[in-house]
N, C-alpha and C positions, 0 to 999 in steps of 0.2 A: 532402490530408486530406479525407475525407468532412465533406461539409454535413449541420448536426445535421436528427433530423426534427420537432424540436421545441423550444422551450424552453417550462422552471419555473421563474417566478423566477427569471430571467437564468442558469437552468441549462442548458446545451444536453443532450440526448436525443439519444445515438446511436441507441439501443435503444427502440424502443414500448414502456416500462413501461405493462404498463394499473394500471388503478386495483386490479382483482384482484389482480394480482401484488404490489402493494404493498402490499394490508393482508398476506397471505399471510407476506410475507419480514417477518422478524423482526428486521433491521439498520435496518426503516423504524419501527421503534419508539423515539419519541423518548425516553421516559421504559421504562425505566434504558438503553437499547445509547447513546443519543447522548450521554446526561449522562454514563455511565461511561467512555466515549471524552474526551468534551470532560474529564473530570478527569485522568483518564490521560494524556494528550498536551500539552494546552495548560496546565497546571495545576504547574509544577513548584515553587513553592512552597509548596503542600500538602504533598509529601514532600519539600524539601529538596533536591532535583536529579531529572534526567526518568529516570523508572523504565526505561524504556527504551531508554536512551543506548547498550546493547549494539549496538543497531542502525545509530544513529548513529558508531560506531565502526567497525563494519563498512565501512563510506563510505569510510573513509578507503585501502581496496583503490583507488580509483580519486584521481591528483595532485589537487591541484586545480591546475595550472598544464593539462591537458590541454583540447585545443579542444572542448569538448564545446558543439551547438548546437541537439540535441536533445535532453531530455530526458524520459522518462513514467515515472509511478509507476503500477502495477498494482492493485486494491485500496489508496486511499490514504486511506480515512476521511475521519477531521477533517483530513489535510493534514500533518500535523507532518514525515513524512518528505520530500516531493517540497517543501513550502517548503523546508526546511535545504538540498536541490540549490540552489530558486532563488537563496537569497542566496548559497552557497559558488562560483553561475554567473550572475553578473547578465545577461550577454549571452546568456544561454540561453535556449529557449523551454521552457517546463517545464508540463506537463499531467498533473493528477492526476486516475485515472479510477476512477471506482465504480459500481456497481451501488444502492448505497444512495442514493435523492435525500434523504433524511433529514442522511445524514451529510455530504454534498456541500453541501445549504444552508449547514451550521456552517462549516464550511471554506471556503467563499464569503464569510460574515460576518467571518471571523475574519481571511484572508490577502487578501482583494480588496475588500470593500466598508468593511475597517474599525470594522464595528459595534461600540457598547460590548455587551458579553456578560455576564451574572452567572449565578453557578450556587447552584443549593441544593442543597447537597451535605449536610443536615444528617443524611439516614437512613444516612450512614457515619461518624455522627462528627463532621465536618466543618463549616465555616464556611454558613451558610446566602444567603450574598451575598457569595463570595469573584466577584473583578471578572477575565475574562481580557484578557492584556495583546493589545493589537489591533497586527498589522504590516503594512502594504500589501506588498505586492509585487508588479510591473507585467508582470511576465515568467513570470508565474503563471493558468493556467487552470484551470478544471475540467469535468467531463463527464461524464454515464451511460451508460454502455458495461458490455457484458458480454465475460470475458476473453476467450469465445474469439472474439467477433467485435469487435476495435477499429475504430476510425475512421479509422487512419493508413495511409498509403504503403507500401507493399514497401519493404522496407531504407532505412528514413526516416528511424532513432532511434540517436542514439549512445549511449544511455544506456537501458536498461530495468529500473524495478526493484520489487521488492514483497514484504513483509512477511508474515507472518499471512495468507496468501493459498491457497499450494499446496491445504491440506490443504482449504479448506473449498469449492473447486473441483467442482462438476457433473463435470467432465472437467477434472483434472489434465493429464492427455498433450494436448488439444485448448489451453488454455491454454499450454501450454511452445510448441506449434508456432505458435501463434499470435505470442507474444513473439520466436519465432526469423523467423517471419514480418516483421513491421516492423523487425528490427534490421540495421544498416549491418554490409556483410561485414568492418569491423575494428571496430563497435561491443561492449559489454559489458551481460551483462542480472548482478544482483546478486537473491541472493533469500535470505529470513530466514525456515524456517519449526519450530514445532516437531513438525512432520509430525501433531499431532493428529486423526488424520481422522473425521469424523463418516458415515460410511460403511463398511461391513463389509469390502466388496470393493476399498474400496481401501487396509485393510489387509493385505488378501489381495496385490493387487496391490503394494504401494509400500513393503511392511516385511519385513527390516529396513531402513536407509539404504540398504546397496549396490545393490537393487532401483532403487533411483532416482538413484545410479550410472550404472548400466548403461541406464536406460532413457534420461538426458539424453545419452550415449555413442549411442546407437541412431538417437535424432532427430540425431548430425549437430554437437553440443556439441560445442568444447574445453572443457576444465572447467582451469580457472588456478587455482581454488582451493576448499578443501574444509574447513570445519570443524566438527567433529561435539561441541565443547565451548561452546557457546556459552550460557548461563545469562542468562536474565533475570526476574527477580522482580517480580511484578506487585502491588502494592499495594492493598487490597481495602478498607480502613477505619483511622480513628483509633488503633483498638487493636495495629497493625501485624500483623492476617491478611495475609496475601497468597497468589497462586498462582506456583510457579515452572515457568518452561517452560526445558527442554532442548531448545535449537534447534541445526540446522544453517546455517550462511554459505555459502552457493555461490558462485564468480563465473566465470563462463560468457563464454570465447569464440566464434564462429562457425565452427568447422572445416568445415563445407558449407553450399552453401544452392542449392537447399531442401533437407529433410528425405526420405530416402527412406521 
């Protein structure tokens, strides 16, 4: 693994975020993207169980009896998904990597340094000093990297996976090569998106679904499995707004490597 080229607040820097870049991106805004994350993920007794357990079900594609001893989350936020790897893989080494240092701080606070966290949540309705529950986890890192250049090994990761990610990708295709890139020739990368893309051409490019089919088939994918019903409702306020997204489940094994 690459040595970071910096750290933030015990965050290592793969990537020279400059300070430009980061007023710029809009996942480094604390107030609403990190509070809206920190309620969304870490916050499951606000709605009663995690809005987003679809995902966490999806997981369950890979035993948990399998020797898995690497693990990385792609786009992993505040952390909710790549912690549930670390505790379901204690002996695993688990790395959640983001682009947002914003988001990566909370996630640092919340699964490694233990901080007490409160949020005020009150402009949804909600508790204005509801407290999140704090869990360590010692087999848990995190880091700023950008997808398509990570920090790990050639065929280093038995586990690759990521969320809410594809669609809002610079370069979707340079991301998937990248992920095909670090993964072990019998590893598995898992990805949950609901292909929303903020990009013209790469709805040109990537829709409908079979478009992105054929293209994970081109890079050199086995694809093990495919699901185009995947529903998850996102919870937006007190009065139960919410957005619902129609996501796909992929999970991806390595029929070649590399990619022609």
């Amino acid at each position: 693994m690459q040595e970071p080229l910096l750290h933030r607040r015990d965050i290592p820097f793969f990537h020279n975020k400059t300070e430009q870049e980061i007023q710029q991106d809009p996942y480094e805004r604390f107030d609403p993207m990190v509070l809206r994350q920190s309620a969304l993920h870490l916050a499951d007794d606000l709605w009663g169980s995690y809005p987003m357990q679809p995902i966490i079900d999806f997981s369950k594609i890979i035993p948990s009896t399998s020797p898995l001893k690497n693990i990385v989350e792609i786009g992993c936020g505040v952390g909710r998904w790549i912690a549930q790897w670390a505790k379901e893989f204690p002996n695993a080494n688990c790395w959640g990597m983001d682009y947002s240092y914003q988001m990566l701080k909370r996630a640092n606070e919340v699964w490694i340094k233990g901080d007490l966290i409160q949020l005020n949540l009150s402009r949804y309705g909600l508790p204005s000093n509801f407290q999140i529950e704090k869990t360590v986890l010692n087999n848990l890192h995190f880091g700023l990297a950008k997808a398509a250049t990570l920090p790990f090994n050639d065929q280093s990761q038995d586990l690759v996976v990521s969320s809410f990610l594809l669609d809002r990708l610079d370069d979707p295709i340079a991301g998937l090569k990248e992920m095909k890139r670090i993964l072990k020739p019998d590893g598995r990368i898992l990805m949950i998106s609901p292909l929303n893309f903020s990009r013209a051409k790469h709805w040109e490019t990537f829709h409908p679904p079979i478009k992105i089919y054929k293209t994970l088939v081109d890079l050199g994918f086995k694809i093990l499995d495919w699901q185009e019903d995947i529903l998850i409702e996102e919870p937006l306020d007190l009065r139960g707004n919410s957005v619902n997204w129609k996501c796909i489940g992929v999970a991806l094994g390595n029929s070649g490597y590399p990619p022609s």
